[in-house]
C-alpha positions as a printed NumPy array, in Angstrom:
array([[ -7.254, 152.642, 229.378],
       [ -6.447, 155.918, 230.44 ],
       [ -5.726, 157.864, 227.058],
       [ -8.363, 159.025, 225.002],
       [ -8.624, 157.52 , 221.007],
       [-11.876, 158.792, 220.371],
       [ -9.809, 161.238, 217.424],
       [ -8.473, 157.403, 215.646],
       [-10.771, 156.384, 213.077],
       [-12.617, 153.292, 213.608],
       [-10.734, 150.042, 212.141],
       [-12.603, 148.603, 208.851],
       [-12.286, 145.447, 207.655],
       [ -9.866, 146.678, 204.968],
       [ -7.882, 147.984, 207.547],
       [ -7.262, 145.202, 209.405],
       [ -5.532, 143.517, 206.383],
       [ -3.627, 146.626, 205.722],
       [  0.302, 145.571, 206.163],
       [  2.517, 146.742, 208.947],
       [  6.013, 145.442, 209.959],
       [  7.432, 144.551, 213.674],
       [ 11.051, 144.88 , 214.144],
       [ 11.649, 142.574, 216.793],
       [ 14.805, 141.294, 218.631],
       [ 16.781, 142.08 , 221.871],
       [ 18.086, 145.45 , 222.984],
       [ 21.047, 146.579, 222.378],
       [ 21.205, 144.804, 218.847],
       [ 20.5  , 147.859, 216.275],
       [ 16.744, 147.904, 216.64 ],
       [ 17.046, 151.12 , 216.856],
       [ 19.653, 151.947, 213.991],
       [ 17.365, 149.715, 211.548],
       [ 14.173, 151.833, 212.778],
       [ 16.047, 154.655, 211.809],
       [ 17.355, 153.367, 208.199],
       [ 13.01 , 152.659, 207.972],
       [ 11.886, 156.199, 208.923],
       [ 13.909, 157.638, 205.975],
       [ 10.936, 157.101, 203.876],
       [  8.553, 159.878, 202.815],
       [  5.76 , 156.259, 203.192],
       [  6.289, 155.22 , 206.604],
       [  5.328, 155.729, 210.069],
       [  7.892, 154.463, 212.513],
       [  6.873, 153.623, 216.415],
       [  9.679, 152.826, 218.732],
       [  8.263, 150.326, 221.425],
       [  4.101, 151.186, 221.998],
       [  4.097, 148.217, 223.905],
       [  6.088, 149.951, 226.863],
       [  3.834, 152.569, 227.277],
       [  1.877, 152.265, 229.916],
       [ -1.712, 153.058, 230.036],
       [ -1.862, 151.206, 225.964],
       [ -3.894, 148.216, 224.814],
       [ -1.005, 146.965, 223.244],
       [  0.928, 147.261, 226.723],
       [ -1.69 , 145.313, 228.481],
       [ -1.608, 142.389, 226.112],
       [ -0.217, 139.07 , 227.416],
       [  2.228, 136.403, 226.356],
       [  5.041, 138.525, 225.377],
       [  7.413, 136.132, 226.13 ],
       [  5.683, 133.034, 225.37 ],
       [  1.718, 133.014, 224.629],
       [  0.004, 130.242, 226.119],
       [ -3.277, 128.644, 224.844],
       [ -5.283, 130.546, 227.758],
       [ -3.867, 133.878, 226.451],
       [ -4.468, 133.153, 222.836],
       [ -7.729, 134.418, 222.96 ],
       [ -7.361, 137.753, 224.183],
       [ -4.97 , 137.843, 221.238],
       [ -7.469, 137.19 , 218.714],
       [ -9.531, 139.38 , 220.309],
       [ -7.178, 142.639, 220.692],
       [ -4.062, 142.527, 219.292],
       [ -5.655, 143.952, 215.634],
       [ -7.121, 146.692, 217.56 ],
       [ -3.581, 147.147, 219.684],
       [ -1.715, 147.735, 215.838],
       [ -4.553, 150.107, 214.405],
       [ -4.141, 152.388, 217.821],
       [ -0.346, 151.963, 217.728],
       [ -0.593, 152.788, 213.998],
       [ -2.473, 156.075, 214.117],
       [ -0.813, 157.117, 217.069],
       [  2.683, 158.805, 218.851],
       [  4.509, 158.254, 221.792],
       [  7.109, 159.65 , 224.235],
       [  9.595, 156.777, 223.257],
       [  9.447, 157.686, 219.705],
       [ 12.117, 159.404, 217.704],
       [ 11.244, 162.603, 215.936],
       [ 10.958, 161.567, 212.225],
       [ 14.113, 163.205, 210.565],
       [ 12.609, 162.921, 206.9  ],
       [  9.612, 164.442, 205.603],
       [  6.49 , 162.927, 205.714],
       [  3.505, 162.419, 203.301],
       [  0.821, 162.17 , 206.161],
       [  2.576, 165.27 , 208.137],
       [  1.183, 168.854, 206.89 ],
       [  4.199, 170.989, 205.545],
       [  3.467, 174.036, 207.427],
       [  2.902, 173.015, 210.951],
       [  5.993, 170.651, 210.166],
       [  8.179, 173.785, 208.762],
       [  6.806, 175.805, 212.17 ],
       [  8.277, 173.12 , 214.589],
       [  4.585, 172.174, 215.989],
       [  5.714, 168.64 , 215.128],
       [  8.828, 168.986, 217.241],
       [  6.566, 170.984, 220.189],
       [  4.108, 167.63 , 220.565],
       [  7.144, 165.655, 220.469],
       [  9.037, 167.651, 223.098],
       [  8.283, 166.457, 226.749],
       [  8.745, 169.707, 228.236],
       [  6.333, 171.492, 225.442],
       [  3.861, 168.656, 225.728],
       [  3.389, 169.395, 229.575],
       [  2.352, 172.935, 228.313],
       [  0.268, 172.018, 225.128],
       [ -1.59 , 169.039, 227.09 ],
       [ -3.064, 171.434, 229.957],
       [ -5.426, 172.654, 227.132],
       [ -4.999, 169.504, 224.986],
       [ -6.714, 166.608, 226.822],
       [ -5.38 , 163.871, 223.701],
       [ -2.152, 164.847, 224.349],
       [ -1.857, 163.425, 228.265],
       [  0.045, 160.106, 228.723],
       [  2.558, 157.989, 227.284],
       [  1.043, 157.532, 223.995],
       [ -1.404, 160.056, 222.443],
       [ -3.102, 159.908, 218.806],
       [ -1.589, 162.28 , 216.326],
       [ -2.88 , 165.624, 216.131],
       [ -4.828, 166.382, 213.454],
       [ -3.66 , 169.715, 213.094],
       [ -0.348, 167.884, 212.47 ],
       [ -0.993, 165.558, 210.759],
       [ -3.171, 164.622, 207.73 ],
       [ -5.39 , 160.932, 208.773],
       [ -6.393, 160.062, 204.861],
       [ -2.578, 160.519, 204.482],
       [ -1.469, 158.258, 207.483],
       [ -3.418, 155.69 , 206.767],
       [ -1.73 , 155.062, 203.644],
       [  1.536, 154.825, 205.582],
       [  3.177, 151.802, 206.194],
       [  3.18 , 151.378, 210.052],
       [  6.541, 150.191, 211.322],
       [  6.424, 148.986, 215.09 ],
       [  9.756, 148.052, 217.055],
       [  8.456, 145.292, 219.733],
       [ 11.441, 144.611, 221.476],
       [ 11.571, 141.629, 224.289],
       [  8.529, 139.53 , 222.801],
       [  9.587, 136.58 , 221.142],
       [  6.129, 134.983, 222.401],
       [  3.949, 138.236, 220.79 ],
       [  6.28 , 137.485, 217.14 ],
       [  5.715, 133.508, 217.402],
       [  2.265, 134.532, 217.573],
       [  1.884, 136.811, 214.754],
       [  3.74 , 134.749, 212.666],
       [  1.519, 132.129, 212.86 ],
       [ -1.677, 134.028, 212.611],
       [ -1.536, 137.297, 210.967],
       [ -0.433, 137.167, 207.051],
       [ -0.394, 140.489, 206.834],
       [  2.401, 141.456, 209.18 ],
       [  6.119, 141.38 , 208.378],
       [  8.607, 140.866, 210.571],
       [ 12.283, 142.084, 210.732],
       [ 14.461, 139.95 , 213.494],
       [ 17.775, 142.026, 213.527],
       [ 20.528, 139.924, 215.413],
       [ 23.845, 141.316, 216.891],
       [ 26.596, 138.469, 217.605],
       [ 26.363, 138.014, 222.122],
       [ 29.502, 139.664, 222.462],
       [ 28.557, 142.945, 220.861],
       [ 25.402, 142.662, 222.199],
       [ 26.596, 141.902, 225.859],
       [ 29.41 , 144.905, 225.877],
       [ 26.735, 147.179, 224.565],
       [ 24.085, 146.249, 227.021],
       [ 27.164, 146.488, 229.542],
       [ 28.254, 150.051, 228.774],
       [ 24.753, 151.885, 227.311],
       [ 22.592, 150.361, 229.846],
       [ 23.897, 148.204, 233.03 ],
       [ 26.054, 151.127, 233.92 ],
       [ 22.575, 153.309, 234.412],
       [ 20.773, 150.084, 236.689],
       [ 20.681, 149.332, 239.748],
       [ 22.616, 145.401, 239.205],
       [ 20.919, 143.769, 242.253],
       [ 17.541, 144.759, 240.486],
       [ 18.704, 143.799, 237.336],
       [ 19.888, 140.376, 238.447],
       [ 16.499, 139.713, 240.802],
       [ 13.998, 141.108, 237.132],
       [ 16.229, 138.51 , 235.112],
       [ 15.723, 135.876, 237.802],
       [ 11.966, 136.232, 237.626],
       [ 11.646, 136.584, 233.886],
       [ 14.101, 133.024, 233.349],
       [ 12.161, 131.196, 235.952],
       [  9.061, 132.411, 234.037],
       [ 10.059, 130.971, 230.756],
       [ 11.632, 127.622, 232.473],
       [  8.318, 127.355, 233.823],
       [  6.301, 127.574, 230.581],
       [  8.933, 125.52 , 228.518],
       [ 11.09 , 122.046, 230.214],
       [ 13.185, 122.07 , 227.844],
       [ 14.547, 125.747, 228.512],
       [ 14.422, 124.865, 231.834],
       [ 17.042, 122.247, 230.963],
       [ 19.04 , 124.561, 229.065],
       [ 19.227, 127.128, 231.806],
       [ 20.655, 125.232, 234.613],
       [ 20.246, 126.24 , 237.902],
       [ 19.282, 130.086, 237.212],
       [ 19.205, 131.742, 240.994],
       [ 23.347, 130.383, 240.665],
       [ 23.725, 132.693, 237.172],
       [ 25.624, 136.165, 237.346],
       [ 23.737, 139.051, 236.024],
       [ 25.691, 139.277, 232.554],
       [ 24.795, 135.354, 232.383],
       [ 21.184, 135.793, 232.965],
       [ 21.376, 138.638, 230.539],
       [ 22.968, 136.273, 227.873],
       [ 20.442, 133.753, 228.396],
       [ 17.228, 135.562, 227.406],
       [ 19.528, 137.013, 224.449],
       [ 19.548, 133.598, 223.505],
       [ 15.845, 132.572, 224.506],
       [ 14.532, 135.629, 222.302],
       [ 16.325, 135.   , 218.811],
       [ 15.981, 131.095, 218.907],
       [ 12.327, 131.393, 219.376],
       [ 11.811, 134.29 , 216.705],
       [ 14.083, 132.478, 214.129],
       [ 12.331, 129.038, 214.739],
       [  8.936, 130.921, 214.124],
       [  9.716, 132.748, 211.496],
       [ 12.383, 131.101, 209.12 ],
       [  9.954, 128.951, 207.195],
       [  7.935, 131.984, 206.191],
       [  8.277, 134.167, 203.486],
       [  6.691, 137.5  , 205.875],
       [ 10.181, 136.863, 208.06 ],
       [ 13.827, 138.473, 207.301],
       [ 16.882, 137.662, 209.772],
       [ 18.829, 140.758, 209.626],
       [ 22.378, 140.24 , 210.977],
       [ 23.079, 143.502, 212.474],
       [ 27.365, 143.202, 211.667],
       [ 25.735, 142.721, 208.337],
       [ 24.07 , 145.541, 207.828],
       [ 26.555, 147.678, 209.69 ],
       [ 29.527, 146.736, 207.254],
       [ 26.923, 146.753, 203.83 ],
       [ 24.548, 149.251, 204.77 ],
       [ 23.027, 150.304, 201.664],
       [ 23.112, 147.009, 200.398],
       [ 21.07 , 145.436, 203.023],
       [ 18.525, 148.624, 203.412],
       [ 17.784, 148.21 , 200.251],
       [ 17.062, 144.271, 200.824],
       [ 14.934, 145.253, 203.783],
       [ 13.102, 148.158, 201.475],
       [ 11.898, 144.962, 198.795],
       [ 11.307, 142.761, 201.616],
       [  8.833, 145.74 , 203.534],
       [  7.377, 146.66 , 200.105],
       [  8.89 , 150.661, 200.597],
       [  9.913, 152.393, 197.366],
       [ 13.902, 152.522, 197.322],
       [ 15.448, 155.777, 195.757],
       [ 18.771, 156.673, 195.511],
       [ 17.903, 159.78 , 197.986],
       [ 17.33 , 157.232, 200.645],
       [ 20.728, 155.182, 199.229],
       [ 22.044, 158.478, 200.077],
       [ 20.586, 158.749, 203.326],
       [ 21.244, 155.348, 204.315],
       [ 25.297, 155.875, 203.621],
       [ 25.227, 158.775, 206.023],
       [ 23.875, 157.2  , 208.759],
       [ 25.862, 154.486, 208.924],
       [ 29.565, 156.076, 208.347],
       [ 30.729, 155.042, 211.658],
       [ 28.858, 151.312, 211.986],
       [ 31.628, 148.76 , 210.938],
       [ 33.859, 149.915, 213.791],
       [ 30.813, 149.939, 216.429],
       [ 30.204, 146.445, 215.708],
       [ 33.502, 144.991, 216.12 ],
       [ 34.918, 146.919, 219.138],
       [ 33.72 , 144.376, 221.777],
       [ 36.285, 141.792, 220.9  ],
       [ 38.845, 144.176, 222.418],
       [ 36.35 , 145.663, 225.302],
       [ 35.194, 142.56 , 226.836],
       [ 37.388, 140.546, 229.44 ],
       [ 38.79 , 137.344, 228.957],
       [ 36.161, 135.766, 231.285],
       [ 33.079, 137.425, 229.49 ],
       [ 34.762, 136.414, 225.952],
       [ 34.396, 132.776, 227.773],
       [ 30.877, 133.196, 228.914],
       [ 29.736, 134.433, 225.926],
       [ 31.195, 131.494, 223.916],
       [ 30.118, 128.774, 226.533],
       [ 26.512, 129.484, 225.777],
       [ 26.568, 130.704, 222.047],
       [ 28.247, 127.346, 221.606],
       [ 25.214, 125.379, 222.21 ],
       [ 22.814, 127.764, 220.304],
       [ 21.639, 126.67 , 216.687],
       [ 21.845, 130.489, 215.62 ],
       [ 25.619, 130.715, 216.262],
       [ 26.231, 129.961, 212.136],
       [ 24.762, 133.195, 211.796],
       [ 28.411, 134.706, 212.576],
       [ 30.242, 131.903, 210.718]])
């Protein structure tokens, strides 16, 4: 690995049974708004994607999208280890928490140093004389923050893209919680569309998609079935596809278990407060009406984000979208 932890404490035993919750899903689908609702606690400490970052243990893990029996060891082996780093550490994908913290110090928090190690253009100053500070992910400083503090916090990782990594945890690890947040196909498709197919090269796109279908065909016949003849699929079809691939698997992992919560992200858009406050219970995070407060701030202008695809999308993507959501068991979810 090419970062240093030596400044993380060593894992104990106690710590890894210590709680932590994975918001997991597809892109595009308000992992990122329900990260945000989460980081309005005073008790948590919110990650957005470690498993991205290159250079990570959690990065290097296998099986995201499916873990097979050969790479269910290396699981067992590292994937505790991956959360504990994760859990103690920051990131340049992160967003800079926007409430205060119990595990940040008040005065290097009220002097911006907090903002400074978040910055990427302060970073590449601070880490030419701060060796912990170099790469993608870098433990947090103590002069930042307080450890004793943080390691009361409730870690709260966003893992997007690894319906295999959830399965697995669900199965095997008690102690984790998972949030699967869900946006109908048609929001999800115009979003993914407009935020992030416009910025791609669509060739690329199309030829990633390709390999990461064929993948999952491979591992699984009867998704193979499913998918047809994928090299024939247009990008926005491929696209759909693993939408549907991701949220099947997590909800057939998960719905039996009382450590899983579908969150329907039109849901939680249109009753905001409502279903924070479910998520709160369900994550064991004190609710206060500060953070009911909070929560009805951030989410004035939701409602009308989630419904605007049904006038944004063409007539032929409306079609696509229904031809495969119409063979998908999750599609009562919108009923």
């Amino acid at each position: 690995m090419s970062r240093s932890i030596s400044a993380i404490p060593m894992p104990t035993e106690s710590s890894r049974q210590s709680p932590y919750v994975l918001i997991a899903g597809r892109g595009r689908s308000g992992t990122n708004f329900l990260l945000e609702l989460l980081d309005l606690s005073p008790h948590t400490h919110t990650r957005n994607e470690p498993n991205k970052l290159e250079g990570t243990r959690m990065a290097q893990l296998p099986g995201q999208w499916r873990v097979r029996d050969q790479d269910a060891s290396i699981m067992e082996a590292h994937w505790d280890q991956a959360v504990h780093e994760a859990a103690f550490s920051m990131g340049e994908r992160d967003h800079l928490a926007k409430a205060p913290k119990d595990f940040l110090r008040a005065i290097p928090r009220r002097l911006g140093l907090y903002k400074m190690v978040d910055g990427p253009r302060s970073r590449r100053i601070l880490r030419t004389f701060i060796p912990s500070l170099r790469g993608a992910e870098w433990p947090l400083p103590r002069w930042i923050g307080n450890y004793r503090q943080l390691a009361r916090a409730l870690p709260i990782l966003k893992i997007n893209q690894s319906p295999g990594w959830i399965e697995w945890v669900l199965a095997h690890r008690p102690q984790a919680r998972v949030l699967h947040i869900a946006r109908h196909p048609g929001g999800f498709l115009n979003s993914w569309r407009n935020r992030w197919l416009t910025l791609q090269d669509r060739k690329e796109v199309r030829k990633l998609n390709y390999i990461r279908l064929a993948t999952i065909a491979d591992l699984c016949p009867q998704w193979a079935a499913r998918f047809g003849d994928v090299e024939a699929m247009s990008v926005e079809e491929s696209e759909l596809w693993f939408w549907c691939y991701t949220n099947e698997v997590i909800y057939q992992a998960g719905r039996d278990s009382p450590n899983y919560m579908l969150v329907v992200y039109e849901r939680l858009s249109s009753r905001a407060v409502e279903v924070a406050k479910e998520v709160y219970e369900f994550c064991g995070i004190d609710w206060t009406q500060e953070i009911a407060e909070k929560v009805r701030e951030a989410s004035a202008d939701s409602p009308a984000i989630s419904n605007s695809w049904q006038e944004k999308l063409s007539r032929q993507q409306i079609e696509l979208v229904n031809r495969i959501f119409s063979e998908s068991s999750i599609s009562t979810w919108w009923r």
